[in-house]
DOTORLO-927635 format. One record per residue: x, y, z of N, C-alpha, C in turn. Coordinates in pm, whole numbers, padded with zeros to 5 digits, always signed. Each point is the difference from the previous one (the first is absolute). Layout:
<recs>
XYZXYZXYZ
...
</recs>
This chain:
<recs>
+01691-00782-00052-00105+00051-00087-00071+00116+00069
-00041+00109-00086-00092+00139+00067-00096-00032-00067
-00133-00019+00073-00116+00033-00018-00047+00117+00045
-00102+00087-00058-00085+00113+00050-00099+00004-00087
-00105+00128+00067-00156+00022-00011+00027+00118-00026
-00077+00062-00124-00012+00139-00034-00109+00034-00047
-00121+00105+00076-00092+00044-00119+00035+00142-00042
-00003-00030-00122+00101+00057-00092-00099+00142-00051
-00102-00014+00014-00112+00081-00064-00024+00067-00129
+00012-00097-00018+00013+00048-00175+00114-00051-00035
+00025-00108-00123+00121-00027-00008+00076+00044-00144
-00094+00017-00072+00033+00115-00094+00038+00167+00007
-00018+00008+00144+00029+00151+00024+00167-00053+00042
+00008-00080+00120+00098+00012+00087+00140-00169-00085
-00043-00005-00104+00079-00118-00084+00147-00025+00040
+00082+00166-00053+00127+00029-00010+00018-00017+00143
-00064+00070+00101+00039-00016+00169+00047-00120+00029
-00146-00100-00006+00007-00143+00016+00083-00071-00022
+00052+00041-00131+00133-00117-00025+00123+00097+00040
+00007+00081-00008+00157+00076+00065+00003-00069+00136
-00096+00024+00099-00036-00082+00139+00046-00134-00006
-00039-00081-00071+00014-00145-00039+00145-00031-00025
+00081+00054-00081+00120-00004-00015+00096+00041+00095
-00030+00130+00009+00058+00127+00167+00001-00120+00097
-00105-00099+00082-00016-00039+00094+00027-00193-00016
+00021-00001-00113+00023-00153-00008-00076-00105-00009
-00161+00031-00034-00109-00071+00043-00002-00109-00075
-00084-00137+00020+00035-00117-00084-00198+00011-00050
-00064+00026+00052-00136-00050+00006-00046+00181+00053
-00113+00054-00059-00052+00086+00067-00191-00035-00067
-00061+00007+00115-00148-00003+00062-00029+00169-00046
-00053+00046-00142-00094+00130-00013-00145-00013+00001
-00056+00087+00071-00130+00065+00025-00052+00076-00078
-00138+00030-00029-00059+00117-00041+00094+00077-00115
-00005-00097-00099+00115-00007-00163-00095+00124-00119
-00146-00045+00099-00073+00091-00157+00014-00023-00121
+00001-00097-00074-00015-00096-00129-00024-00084-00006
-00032-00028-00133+00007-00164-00060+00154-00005-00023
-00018-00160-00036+00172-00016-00005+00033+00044-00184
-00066+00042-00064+00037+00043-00112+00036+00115-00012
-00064+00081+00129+00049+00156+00015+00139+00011+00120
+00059-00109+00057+00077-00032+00096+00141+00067-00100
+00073+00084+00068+00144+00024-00073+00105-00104+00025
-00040-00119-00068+00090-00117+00011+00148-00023-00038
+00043+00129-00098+00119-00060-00086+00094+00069+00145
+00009+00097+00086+00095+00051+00073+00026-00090+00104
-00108-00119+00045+00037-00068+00089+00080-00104-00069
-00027-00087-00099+00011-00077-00086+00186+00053-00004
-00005+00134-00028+00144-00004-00096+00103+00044+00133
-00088-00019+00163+00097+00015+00121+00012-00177+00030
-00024-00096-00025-00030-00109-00016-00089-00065+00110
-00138+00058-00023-00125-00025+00079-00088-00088-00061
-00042-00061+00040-00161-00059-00073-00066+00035+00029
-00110-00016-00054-00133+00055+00079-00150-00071+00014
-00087-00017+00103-00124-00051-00005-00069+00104-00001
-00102+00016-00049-00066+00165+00000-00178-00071+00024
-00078+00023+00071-00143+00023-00003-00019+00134+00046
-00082+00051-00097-00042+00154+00003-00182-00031-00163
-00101+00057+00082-00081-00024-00071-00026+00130-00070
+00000+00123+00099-00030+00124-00055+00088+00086+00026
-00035+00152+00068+00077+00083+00012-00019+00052+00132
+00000-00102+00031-00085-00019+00208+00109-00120+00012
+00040-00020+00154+00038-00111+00047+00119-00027-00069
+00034-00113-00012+00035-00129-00085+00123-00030+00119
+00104-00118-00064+00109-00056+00099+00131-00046-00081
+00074-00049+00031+00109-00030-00109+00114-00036+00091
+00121-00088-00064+00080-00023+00083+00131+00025-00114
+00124+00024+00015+00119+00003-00068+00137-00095+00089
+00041-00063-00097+00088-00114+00056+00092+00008-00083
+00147-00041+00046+00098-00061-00069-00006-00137+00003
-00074-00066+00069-00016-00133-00007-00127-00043-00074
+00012-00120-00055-00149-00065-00042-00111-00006+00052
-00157+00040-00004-00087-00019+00030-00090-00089-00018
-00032-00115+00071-00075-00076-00022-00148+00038+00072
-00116-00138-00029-00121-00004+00088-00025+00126+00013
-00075+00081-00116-00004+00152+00018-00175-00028+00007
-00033+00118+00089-00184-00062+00044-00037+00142+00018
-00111+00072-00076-00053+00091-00004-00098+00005+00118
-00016-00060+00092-00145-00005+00109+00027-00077+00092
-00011+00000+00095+00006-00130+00106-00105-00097+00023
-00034-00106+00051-00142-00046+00004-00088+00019+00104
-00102+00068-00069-00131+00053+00099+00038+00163-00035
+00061+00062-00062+00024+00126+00011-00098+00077-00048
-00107+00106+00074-00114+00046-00077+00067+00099-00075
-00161+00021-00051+00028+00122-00106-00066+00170+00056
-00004+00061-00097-00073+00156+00024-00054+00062-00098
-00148+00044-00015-00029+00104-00109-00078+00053+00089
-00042+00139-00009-00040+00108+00095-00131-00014-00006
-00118-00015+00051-00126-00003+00036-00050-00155-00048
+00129-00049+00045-00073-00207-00049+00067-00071+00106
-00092-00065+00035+00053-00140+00156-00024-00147-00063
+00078-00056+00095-00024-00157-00038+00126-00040-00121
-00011-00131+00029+00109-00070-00098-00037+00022-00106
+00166-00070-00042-00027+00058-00180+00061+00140-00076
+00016+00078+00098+00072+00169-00014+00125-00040-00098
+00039+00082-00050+00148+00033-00084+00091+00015+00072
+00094-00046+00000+00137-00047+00115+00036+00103-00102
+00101+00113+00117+00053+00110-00040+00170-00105-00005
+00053+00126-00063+00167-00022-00013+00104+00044+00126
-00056-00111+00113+00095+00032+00111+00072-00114+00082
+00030-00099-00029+00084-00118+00032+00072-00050-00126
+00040-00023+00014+00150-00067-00101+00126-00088+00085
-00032-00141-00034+00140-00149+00104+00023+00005-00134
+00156-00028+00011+00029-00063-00049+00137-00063+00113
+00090-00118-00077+00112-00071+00048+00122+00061-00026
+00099+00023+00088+00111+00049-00055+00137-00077+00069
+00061-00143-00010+00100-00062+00074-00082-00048+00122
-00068-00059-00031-00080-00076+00118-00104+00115+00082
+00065+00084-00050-00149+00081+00129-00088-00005-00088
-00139+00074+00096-00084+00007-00050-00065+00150+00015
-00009+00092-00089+00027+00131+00017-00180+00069-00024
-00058+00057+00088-00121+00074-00069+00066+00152+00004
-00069+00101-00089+00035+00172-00024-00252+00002+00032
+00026+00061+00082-00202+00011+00049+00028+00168+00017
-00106+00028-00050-00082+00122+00022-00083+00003+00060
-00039+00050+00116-00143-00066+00091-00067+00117-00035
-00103-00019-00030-00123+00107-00026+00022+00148+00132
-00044+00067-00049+00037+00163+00130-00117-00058+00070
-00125-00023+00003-00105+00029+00071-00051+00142-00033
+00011+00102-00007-00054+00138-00033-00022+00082+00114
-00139-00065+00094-00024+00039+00171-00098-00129+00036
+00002+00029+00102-00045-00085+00072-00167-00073-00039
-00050+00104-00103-00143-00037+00035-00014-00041-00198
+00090-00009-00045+00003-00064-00128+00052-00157-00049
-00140-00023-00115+00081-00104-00023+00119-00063-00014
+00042+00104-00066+00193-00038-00019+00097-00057+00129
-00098+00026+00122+00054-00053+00173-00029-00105-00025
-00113-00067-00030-00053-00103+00029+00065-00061-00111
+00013+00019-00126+00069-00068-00081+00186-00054+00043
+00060+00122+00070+00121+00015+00027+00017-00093+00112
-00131-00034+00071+00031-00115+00120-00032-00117-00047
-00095+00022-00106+00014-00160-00032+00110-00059-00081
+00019+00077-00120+00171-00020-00050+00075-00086+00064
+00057+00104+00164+00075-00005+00083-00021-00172+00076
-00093-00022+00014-00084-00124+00078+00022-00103-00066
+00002+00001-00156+00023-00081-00119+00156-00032-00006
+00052+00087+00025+00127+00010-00015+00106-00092+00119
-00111+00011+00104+00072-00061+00119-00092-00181-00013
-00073+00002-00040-00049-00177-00015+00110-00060-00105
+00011+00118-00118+00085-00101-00129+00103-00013+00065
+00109+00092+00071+00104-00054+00061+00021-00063+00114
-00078-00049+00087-00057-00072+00094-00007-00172-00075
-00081+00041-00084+00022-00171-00134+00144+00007+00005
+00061+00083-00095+00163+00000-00077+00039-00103+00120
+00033+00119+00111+00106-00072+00129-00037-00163+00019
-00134+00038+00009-00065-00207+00055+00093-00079-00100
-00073+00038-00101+00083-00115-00100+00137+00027-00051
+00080+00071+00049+00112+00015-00048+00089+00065+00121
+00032-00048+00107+00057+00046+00132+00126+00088-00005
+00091-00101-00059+00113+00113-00013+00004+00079-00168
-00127+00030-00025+00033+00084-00136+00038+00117+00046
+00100+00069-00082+00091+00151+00076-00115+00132-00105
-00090-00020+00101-00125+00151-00101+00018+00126+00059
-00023+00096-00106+00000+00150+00052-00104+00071-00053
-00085+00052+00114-00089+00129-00086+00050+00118+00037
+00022+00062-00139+00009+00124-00016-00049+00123-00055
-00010+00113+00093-00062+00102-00085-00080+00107+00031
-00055+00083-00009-00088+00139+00069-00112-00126+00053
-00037+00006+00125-00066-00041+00102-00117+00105+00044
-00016+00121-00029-00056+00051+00053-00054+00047+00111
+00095-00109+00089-00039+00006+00158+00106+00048+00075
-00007+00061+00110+00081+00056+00106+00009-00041+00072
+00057-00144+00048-00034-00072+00161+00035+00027+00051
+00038+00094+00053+00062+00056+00132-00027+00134+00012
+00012+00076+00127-00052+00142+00001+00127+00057-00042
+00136-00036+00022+00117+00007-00046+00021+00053-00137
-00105-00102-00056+00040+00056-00185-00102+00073-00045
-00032+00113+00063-00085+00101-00025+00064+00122+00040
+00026+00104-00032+00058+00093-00003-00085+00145-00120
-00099-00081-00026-00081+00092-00122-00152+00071+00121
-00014+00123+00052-00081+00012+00035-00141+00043-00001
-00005-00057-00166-00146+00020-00054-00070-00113+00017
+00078-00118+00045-00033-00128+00017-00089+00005+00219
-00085-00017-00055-00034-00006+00178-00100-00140+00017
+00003-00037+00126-00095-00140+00046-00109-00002-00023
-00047-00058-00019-00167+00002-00002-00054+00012-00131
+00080+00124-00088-00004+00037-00116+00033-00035-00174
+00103-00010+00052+00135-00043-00137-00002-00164-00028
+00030+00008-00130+00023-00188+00005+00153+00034+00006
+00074-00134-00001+00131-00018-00015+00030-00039+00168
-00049+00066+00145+00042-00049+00113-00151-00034+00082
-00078-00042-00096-00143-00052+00072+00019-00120+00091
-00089-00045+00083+00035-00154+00075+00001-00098-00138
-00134-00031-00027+00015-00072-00088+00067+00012-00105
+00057+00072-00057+00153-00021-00098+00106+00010+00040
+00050-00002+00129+00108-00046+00104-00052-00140-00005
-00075-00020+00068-00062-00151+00040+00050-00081-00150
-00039+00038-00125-00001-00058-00110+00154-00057-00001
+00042+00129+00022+00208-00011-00061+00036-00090+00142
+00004+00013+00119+00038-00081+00062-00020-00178-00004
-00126+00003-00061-00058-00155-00036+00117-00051-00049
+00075+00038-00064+00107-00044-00132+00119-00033+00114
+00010+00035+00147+00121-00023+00103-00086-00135+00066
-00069-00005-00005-00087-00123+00019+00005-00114-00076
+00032+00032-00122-00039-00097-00087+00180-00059-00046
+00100+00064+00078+00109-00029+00024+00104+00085-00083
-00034+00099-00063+00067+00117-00072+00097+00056+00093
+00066+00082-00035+00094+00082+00111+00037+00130-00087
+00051+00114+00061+00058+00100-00046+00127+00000+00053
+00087+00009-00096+00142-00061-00006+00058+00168-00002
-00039+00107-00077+00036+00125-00015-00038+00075+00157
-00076-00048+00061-00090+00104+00121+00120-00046+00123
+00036-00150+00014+00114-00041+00046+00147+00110+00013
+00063+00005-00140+00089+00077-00004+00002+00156-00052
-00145+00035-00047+00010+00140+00030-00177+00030+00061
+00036+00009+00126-00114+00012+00096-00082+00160-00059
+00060+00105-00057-00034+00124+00017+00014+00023-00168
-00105+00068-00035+00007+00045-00148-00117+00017-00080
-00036+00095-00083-00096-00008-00032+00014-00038-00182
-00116-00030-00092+00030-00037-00134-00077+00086-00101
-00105+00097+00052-00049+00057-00038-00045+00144+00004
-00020+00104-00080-00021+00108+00067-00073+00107-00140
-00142+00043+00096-00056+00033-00129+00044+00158-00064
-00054-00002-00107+00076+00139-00105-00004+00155+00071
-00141-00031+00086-00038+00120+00053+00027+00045+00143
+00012+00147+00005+00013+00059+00137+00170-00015+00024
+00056-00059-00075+00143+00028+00073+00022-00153+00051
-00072-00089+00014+00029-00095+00067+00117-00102+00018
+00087+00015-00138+00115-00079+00011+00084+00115+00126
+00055+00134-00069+00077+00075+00050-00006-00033+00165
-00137+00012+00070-00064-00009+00116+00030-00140+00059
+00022-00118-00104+00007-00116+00046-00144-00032+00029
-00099+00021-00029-00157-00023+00048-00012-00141-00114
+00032-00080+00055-00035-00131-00155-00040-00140+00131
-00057-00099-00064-00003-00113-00009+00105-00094-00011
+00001-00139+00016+00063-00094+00046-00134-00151-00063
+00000+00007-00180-00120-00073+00003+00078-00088-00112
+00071-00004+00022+00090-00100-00140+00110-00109+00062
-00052-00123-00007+00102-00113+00090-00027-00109-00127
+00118-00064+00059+00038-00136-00030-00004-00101+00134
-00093-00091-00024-00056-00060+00059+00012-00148-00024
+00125-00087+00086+00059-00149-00072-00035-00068+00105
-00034-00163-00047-00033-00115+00073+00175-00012+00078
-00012-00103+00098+00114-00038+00053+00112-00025-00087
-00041-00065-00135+00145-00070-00062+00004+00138-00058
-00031+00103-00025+00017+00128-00072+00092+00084+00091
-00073+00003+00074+00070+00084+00153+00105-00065+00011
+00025-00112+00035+00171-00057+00048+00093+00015-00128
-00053+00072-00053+00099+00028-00141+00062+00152-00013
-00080+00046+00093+00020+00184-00014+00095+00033+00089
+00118+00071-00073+00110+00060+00104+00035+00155+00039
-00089+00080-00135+00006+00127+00065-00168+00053-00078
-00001+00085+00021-00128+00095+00017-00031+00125-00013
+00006+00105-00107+00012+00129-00038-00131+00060-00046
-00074+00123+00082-00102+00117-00096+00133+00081-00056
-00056+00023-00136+00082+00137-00090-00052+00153+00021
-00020+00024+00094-00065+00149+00009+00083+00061-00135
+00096+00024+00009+00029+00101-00081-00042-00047-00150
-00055-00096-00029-00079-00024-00140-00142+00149-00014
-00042+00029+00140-00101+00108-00013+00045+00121-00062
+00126+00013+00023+00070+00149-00049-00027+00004-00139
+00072+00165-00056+00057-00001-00138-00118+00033-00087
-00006-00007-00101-00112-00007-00156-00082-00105-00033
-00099+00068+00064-00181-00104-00031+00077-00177+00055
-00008+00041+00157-00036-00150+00052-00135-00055-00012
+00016-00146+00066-00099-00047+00002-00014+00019+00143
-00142+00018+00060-00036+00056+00125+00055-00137+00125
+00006-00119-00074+00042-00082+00080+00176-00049-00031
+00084-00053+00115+00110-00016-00023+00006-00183-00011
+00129-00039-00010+00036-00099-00033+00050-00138+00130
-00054-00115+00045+00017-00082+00146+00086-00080-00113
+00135-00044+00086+00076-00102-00092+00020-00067+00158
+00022-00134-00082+00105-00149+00113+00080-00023-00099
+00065-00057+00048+00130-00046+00020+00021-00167+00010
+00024-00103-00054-00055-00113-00023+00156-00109+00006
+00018-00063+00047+00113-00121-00010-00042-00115-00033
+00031-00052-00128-00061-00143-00043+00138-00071+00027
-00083-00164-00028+00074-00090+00054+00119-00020-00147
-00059-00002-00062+00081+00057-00140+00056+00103-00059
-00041+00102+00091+00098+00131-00058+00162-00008+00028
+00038+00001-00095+00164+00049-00022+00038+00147-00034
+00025+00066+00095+00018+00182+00058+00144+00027-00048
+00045-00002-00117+00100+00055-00037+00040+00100+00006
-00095+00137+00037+00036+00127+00006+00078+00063+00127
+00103+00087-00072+00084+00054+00130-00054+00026+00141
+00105-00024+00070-00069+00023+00129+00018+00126+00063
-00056+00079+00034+00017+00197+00043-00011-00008+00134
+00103+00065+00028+00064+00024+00162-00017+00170-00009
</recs>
């Protein structure tokens, strides 16, 4: 089975890409980001008629999440528990939970597609919102694991964070300054290696970046980020056999600024009929 994470940015712009990709690459399950719709404005019939399903949360024309499967989706959950919300000059519980987590089940896993809030800079709410998210995010799956040890879970999806000085290569981004490689949103994303997560992709491709913004030249330059992982508990991880970034998804006619993280998956039930290439 191929799983991957894509924020797609707009998924009404980049539709036709998405599924040529999907087909081109063999995917069984794909994790989209930052879709920009409701699911009534979602271009459903092209996935549908590549034989996809689809879960779609998208509230506006901001955010949203969505997943596409050839397999059945079960236990589909718009929010995690404890997940705050955000409206701009309001604190305290109770806020409007934006459209940026989406589990659902797909063959026993347990699959999230998350959008983690940007933060904006350092001295805005949207930080403080983006760490608590993040904080929320690591208690609910901290529960999951307790009560469910060998469940095979994956979060996936624009992370927003750079943990490593490695996956920075953008040099408008500096210390002290920038969100995305602050302590405390390192500190945040690492919590999740704590809480017994692993990066199964960082394993077999140590070097790569997933992102790279529109301006200055920065793909050509290679000046991008490294902020988009898949992130699996142990029974997830002992399932993964290979590990691919798609750079060349950045090329070509109106990409999406971010590229595509796929695994590579061996179930105990898969029967691999397809030729074998030497």
């Amino acid at each position: 089975m191929r799983i991957a994470t894509w924020n797609v940015n707009s998924i009404r712009a980049r539709s036709a890409r998405v599924v040529d990709w999907l087909v081109r690459e063999d995917i069984d399950v794909l994790a989209m980001q930052e879709i920009k719709c409701k699911p009534e404005q979602f271009p459903s019939d092209i996935f549908e008629a590549a034989g996809y399903e689809l879960a779609i949360h998208g509230l506006s024309q901001w955010n949203g999440v969505a997943f596409a499967s050839r397999h059945p989706m079960t236990d589909v959950a718009t929010s995690f528990s404890g997940m705050p919300g955000f409206l701009k000059g309001q604190e305290g519980p109770g806020l409007p939970l934006e459209a940026r987590a989406l589990g659902v089940t797909v063959n026993d896993l347990r699959l999230w597609s998350l959008y983690v809030p940007n933060g904006r800079a350092l001295d805005d709410p949207h930080y403080t919102y983006k760490l608590d998210w993040l904080a929320k995010l690591d208690e609910h799956t901290r529960a999951e694991l307790a009560a469910h040890p060998d469940l095979a879970l994956a979060l996936m999806g624009d992370w927003n964070v750079a943990p490593l000085d490695s996956d920075v290569g953008d040099p408008t981004l500096v210390p002290g300054v920038s969100t995305h490689i602050s302590p405390p949103e390192r500190a945040a994303f690492e919590a999740f290696a704590a809480a017994g997560l692993t990066d199964p992709v960082r394993t077999l491709v140590p070097e790569g970046f997933t992102y790279w913004d529109y301006k200055q030249l920065r793909f050509p330059r290679n000046e991008g980020l490294r902020i988009d992982f898949i992130l699996g508990s142990p029974a997830f991880t002992d399932l993964v056999t290979a590990a691919s970034i798609h750079r060349n998804e950045r090329k070509g006619d109106a990409p999406s600024d971010h590229v595509p993280v796929v695994v590579d998956l061996t179930l105990d039930d898969e029967d691999d009929d397809r030729p074998m290439i030497f």
